[in-house]
C-alpha positions as CSV (number, residue, x, y, z in Angstrom):
1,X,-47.0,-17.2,7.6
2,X,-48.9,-14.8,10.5
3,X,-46.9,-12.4,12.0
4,X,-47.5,-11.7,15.8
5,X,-47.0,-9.0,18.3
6,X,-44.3,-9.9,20.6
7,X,-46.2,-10.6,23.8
8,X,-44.0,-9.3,26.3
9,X,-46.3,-8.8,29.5
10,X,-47.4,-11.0,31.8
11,X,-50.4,-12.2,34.0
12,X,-50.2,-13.8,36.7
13,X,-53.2,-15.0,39.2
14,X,-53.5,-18.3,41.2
15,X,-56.3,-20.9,40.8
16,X,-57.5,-23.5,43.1
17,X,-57.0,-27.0,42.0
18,X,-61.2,-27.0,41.0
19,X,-60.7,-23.9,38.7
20,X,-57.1,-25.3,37.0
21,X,-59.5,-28.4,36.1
22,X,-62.2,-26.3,34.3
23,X,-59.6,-24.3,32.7
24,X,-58.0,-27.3,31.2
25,X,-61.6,-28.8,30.1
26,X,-62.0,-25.3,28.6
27,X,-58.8,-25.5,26.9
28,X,-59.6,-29.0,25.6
29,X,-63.3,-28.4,24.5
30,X,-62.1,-25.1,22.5
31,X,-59.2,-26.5,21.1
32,X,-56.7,-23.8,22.1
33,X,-52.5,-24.5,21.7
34,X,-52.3,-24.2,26.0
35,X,-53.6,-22.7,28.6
36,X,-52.4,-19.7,28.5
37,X,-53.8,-18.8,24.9
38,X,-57.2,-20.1,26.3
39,X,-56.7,-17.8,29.1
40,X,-56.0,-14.8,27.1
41,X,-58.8,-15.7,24.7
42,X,-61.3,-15.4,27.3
43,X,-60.1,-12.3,29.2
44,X,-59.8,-10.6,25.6
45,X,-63.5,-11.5,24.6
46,X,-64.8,-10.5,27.8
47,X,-62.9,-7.6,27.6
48,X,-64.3,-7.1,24.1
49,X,-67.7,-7.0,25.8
50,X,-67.3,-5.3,28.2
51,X,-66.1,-1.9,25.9
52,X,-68.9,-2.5,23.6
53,X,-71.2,-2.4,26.5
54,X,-69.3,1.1,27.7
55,X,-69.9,2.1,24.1
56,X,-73.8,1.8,24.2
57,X,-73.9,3.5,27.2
58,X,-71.9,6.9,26.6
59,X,-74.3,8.8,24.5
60,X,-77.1,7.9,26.8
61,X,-74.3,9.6,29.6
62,X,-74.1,12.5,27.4
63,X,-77.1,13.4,26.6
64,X,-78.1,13.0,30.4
65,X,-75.0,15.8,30.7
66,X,-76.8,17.5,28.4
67,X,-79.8,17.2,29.8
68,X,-78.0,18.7,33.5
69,X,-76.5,21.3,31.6
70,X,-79.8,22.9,30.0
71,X,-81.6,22.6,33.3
72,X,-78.8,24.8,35.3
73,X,-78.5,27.6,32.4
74,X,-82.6,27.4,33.0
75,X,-82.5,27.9,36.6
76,X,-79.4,30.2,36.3
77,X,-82.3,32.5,33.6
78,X,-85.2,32.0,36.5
79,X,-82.7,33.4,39.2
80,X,-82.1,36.4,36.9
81,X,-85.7,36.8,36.3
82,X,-86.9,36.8,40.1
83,X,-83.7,39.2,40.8
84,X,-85.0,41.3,38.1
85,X,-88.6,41.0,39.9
86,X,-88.0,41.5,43.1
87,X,-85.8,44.9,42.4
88,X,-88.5,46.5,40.7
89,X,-91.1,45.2,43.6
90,X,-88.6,46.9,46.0
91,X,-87.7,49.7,44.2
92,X,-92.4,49.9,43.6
93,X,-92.4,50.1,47.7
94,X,-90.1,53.2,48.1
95,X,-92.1,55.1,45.7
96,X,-95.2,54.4,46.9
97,X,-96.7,53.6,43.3
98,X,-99.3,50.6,44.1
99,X,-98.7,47.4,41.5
100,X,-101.5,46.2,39.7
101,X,-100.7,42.4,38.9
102,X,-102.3,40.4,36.3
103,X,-103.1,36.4,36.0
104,X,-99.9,35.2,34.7
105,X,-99.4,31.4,33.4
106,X,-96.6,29.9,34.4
107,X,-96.9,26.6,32.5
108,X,-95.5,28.8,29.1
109,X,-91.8,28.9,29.2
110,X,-90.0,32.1,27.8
């Protein structure tokens, strides 16, 4: 004989008289003890669904966090790099020494 989990919570929503009819034909076609085990039946399995939907969509919400993170720590390495530019354009002016700049392409990443 099955053992159960004590149920010991309860749900409790109101229907109009049109959606108590379709729950009983439900209960009927499906062959389910009452309406309440039909009830919890369905909420269960669309519950089911609905995590195993969740499920295929977390690595796709990681890896766009990923994604966020390695843009920002390349941003954060461009900021550094102008900084770094700029102080030695500045620090070119008040010498007086004249820069002689070079094509550079900026499609290559470091």
């Amino acid at each position: 004989m099955p053992v159960f989990k004590p149920r010991n919570r309860l749900v409790n929503f109101r229907l109009s008289e049109e959606e108590f009819q379709k729950l009983q034909g439900g209960c009927r076609v499906h062959g389910a003890r009452s309406i309440s085990d039909y009830a919890r039946s369905c909420v269960l399995k669309d519950l089911a669904s609905v995590v195993e939907k969740k499920e295929e969509y977390i690595p796709q919400a990681e890896t766009g966090e990923r994604s966020v993170q390695e843009i920002t720590h390349k941003v954060t390495a461009l900021e550094t790099r102008i900084d770094d530019l700029l102080k030695l354009v500045d620090s070119l002016r008040t010498s007086g020494e004249t820069l002689q700049l070079s094509p550079v392409d900026v499609t290559q990443s470091a």
